[in-house]
N, C-alpha and C positions, 0 to 999 in steps of 0.2 A: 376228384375233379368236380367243376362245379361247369355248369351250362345256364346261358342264356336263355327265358323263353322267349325272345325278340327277334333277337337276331340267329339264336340257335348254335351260336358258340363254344368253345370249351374254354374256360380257364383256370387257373391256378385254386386250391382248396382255401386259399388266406384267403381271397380275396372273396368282397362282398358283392360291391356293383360291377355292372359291364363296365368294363373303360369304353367302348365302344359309344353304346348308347344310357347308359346309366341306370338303366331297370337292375332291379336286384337278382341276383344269381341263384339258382336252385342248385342240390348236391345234386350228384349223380350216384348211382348204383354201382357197383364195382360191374355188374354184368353191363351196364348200359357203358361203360366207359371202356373197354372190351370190344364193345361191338362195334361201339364209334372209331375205335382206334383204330380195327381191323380193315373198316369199311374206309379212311381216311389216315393213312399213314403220316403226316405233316401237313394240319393242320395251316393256314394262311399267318392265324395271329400269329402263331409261335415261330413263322420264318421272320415275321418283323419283330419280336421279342428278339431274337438273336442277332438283328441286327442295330436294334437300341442297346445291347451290351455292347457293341464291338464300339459303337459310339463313342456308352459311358465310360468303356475303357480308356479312349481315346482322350475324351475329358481329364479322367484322372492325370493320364500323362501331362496335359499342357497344364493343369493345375501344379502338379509337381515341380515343372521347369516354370512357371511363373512364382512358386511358394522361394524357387531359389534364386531369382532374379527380383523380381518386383519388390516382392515386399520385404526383403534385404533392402532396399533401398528405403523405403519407406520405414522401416525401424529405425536406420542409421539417421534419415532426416530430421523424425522426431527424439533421438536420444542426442543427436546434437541439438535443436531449439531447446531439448529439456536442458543442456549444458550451459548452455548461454543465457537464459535463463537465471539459472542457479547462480550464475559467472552477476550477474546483474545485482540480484538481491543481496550477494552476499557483499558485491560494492557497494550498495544501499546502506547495508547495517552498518560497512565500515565507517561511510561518511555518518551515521549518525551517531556514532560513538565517538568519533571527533566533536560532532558540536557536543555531545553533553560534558565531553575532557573540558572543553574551553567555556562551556556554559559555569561548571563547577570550577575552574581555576578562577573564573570573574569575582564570581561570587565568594570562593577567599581570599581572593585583594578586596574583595567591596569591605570584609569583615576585619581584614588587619586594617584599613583605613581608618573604620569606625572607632575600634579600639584605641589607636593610635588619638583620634580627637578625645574618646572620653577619657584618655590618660591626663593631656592636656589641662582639662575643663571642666567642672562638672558641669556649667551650662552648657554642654552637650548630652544628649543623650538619643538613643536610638531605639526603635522595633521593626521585628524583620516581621515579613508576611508571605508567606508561601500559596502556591497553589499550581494543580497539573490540570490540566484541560487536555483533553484530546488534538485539538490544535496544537495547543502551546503550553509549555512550563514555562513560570517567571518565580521571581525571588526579589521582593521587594522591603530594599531598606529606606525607614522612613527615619533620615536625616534632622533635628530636631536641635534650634541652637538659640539661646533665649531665655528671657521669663516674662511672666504676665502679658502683658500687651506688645512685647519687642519679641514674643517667640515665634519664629519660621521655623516651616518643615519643607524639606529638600528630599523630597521619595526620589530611591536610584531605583530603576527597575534594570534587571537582568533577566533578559526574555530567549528562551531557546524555541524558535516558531517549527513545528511541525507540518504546516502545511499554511497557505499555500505554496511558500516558499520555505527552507531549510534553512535558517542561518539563526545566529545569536548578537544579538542586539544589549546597548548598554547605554540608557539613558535618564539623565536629572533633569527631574521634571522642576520648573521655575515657575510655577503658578504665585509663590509668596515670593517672589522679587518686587515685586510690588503692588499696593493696594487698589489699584485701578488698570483697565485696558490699554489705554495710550501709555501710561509708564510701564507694565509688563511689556508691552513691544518693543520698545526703547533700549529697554535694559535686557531685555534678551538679546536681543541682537548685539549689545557692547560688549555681553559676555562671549560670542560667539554662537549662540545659540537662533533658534530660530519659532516662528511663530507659525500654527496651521489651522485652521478652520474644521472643524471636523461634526459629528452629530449632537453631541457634549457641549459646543460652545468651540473654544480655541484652545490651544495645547500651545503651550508655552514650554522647551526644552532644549536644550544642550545635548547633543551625542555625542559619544565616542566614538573617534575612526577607527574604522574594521581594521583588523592588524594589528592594535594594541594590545598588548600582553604583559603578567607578570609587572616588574618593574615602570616598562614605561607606562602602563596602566594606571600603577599607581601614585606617577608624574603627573599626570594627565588631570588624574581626580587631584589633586594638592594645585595645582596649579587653577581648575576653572573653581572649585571651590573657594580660593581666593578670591576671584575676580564676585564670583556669585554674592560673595559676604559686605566685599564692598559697595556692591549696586544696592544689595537689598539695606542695609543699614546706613546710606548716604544720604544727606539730606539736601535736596533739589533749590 
């Protein structure tokens, strides 16, 4: 046993400091602890020792029925948010694998299209250009029908936007419909296209409506393509 010299207590041989008053603990002698025990048969600290057990017992029990109530609960809340969750992302990737099926189906009609003209024509001809951005992937065919001084290029981009919006976009840019500002306007707009203001200057182009696909897709391109060839090679 160990004793206080402060307060004159007995306590346990583990322990260093008084819990009482905090000074550090001396051993005792087996005879001095003997004498003390004879002269004091139960001690004060050690009735309220026995009653901080009866406590910490008491504790353990409501921890127990709270370990099988409470946080049963609280498991089940978080393994369902982690469900839903899951339920979320994994709709996430689905819709993104949709736009890239339809990103990639654009892009082989943009390519049977082109084919299709340089079968036609050898004044046509085409290059594609790629690139992936964190944003966005596009696929850019540069339309190309001409020679010398009469050659237009007609770039089709096909843009799968990552952020901030999700969707795939398909449009001809009509910047060579004509040689000046007021008849690019003009002639965009006959072709059905439209004109916008942007950091670049003005964007001059024709979209596709959302929903097109496969076949009428590639109605779509044959048909403004025509109108496009006419504006840009008509004479005012």
């Amino acid at each position: 046993m160990k004793r206080c010299p402060i307060c004159d207590k007995m306590w346990e041989i583990n322990k260093v400091f008084c819990p009482w008053d905090g000074y550090r603990l001396k051993e005792m002698t087996p005879e001095e602890v003997t004498e003390r025990m004879a002269a004091n048969a139960i001690e004060p600290q050690f009735e309220i020792f026995e009653e901080i057990r009866k406590m910490d017992k008491t504790l353990l029990d409501s921890v127990a029925e709270f370990g099988a109530t409470e946080t049963s609960k609280l498991v089940d809340i978080a393994i369902s948010a982690l469900e839903k969750r899951r339920e979320r992302d994994q709709e996430n990737v689905r819709d993104q694998m949709k736009l890239i099926d339809l990103f990639n189906l654009h892009c082989r009609t943009m390519q049977y299209f082109v084919d299709r003209l340089k079968g036609q024509s050898e004044l046509f001809s085409f290059q594609i250009e790629h690139r992936d951005d964190v944003d966005q992937m596009y696929m850019v065919f540069v339309v190309s029908f001409g020679q010398a001084q009469y050659r237009r290029h007609f770039p089709v981009k096909i843009t799968y936007f990552r952020d901030p919006v999700r969707e795939v976009t398909f449009e001809i840019n009509l910047h060579d419909i004509a040689d000046n500002k007021d008849k690019r306007h003009l002639k965009t707009e006959r072709v059905g296209g439209k004109a916008e203001t942007n950091i670049f200057g003005h964007k001059y182009f024709i979209a596709a409506p959302k929903g097109l696909e496969g076949i009428e897709l590639l109605q779509w391109l044959e048909n403004s393509f025509k109108d496009v060839f006419k504006q840009a090679y008509s004479v005012d």
